[in-house]
C-alpha positions in Angstrom: 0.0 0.0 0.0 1.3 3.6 -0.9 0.1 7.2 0.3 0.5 10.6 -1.4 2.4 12.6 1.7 0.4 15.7 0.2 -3.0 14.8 -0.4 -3.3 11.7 2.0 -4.7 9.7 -0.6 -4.1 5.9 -0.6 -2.9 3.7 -3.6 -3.2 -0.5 -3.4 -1.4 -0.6 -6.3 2.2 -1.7 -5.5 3.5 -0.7 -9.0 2.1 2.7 -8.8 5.1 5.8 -7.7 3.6 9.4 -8.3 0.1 10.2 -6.8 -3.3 10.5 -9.7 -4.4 13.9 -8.2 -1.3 15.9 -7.8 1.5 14.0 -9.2 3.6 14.0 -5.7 5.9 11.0 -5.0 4.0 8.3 -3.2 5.8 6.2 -0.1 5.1 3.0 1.1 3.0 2.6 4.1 2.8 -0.9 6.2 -0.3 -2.5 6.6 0.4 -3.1 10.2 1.2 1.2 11.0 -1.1 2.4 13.4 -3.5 5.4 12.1 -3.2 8.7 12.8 -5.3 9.7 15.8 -6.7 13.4 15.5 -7.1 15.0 18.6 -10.1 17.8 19.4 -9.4 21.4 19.5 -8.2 22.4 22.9 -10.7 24.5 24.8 -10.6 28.5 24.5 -10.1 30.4 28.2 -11.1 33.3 29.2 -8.3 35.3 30.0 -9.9 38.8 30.8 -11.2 37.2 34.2 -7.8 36.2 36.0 -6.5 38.2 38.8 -10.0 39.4 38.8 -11.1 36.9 42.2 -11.2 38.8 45.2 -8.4 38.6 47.4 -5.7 38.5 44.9 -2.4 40.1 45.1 -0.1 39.8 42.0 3.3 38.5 42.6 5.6 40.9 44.9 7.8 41.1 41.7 4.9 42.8 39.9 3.7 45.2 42.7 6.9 47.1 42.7 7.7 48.0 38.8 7.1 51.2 39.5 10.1 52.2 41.4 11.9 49.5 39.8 11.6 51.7 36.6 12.8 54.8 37.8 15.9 53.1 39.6 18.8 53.3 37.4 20.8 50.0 35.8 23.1 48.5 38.1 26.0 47.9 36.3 29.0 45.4 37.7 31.7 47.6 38.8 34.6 47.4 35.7 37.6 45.3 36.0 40.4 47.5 35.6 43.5 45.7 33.2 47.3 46.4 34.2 49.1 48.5 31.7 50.7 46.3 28.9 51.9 49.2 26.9 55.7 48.5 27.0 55.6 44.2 26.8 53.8 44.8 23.9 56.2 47.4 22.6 59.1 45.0 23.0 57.9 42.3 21.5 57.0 43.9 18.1 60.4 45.4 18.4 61.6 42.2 18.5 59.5 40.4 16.0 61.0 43.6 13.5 64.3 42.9 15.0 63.5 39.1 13.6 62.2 39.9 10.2 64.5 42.6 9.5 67.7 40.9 10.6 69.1 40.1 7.5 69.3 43.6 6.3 71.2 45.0 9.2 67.9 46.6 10.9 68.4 43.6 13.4 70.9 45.6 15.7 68.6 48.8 17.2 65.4 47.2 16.7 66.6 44.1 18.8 68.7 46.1 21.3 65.7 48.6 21.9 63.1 45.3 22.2 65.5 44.1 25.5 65.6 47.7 26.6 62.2 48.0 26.4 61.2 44.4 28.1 63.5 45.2 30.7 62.2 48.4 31.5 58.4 46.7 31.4 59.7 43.6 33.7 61.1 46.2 36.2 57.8 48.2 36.5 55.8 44.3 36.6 57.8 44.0 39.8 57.7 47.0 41.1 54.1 47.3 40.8 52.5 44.3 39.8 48.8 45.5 40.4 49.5 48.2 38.2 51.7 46.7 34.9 51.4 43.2 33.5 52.3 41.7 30.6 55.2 39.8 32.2 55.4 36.6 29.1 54.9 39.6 26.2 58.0 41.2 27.7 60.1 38.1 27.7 59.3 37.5 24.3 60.0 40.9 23.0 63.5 40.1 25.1 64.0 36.6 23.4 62.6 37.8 19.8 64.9 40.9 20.2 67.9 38.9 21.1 67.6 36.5 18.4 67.1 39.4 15.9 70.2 41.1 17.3 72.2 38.1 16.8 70.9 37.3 13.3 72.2 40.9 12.0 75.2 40.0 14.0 76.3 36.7 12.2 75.1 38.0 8.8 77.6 41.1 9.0 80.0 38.6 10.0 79.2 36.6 7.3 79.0 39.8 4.6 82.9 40.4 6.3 84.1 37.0 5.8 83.6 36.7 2.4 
């Protein structure tokens, strides 16, 4: 047995695929599927009449939107960040220091990336609820280093030959 899923018409023919009436695919049904039960409408209420019994009190919640309206937003207080100003400084000093290594840039771009993270791990320790950014100015202190040293071995390289 097939049924059209649009117009819920059923076929007995087995060797029939596309539904007389509207031409939609047809799919196979079992003979043993259970019907489909339709349900009655559910009941309409009458809303107008609640909180209308005598006695009621709305909520609490409900009683006091008046003030609550005129009350402004309480906002959570803001989380103040350290100043990372001078890790972050050294470490594109010494990602520069890096990429322009080969071309003799290396030198005062590195030097001035360990300058610069040493100056920003001094004022971490001095005042550490104040600066952060401790691991950004090691790396601008590593990356500058290595970028020093790469401008270093290809001048000596450039002198060699």
């Amino acid at each position: 047995m097939k049924i059209c899923p649009s117009c819920r018409q059923t076929y007995t023919d087995d060797e029939l695929n596309f539904c007389l009436t509207d031409g939609s695919f047809l799919t196979s049904v079992a003979d043993n599927e259970p019907k489909t039960i339709y349900m009655d409408q559910p009941r309409i209420t009458n809303q107008t009449n609640w909180g209308q019994q005598p006695g009621y009190q709305p909520p609490a919640v409900w009683q006091n939107q008046q003030n609550i309206q005129n009350q402004p937003p309480n906002y959570p207080a803001r989380i103040g960040s350290k100043d990372q100003t001078l890790p972050t400084v050294s470490l594109v000093l010494g990602l520069l220091a890096v990429l322009v290594g080969c071309i003799f840039g290396g030198i005062p771009l590195g030097a001035l990336a360990v300058v610069t993270g040493a100056m920003a791990l001094n004022n971490e320790k001095k005042d550490s609820s104040k600066y952060g950014g401790r691991g950004l100015a090691i790396a601008g202190i590593v990356t500058g280093v290595v970028g020093f040293f790469i401008s270093l071995f290809i001048i000596l390289l450039a002198l060699i030959d």
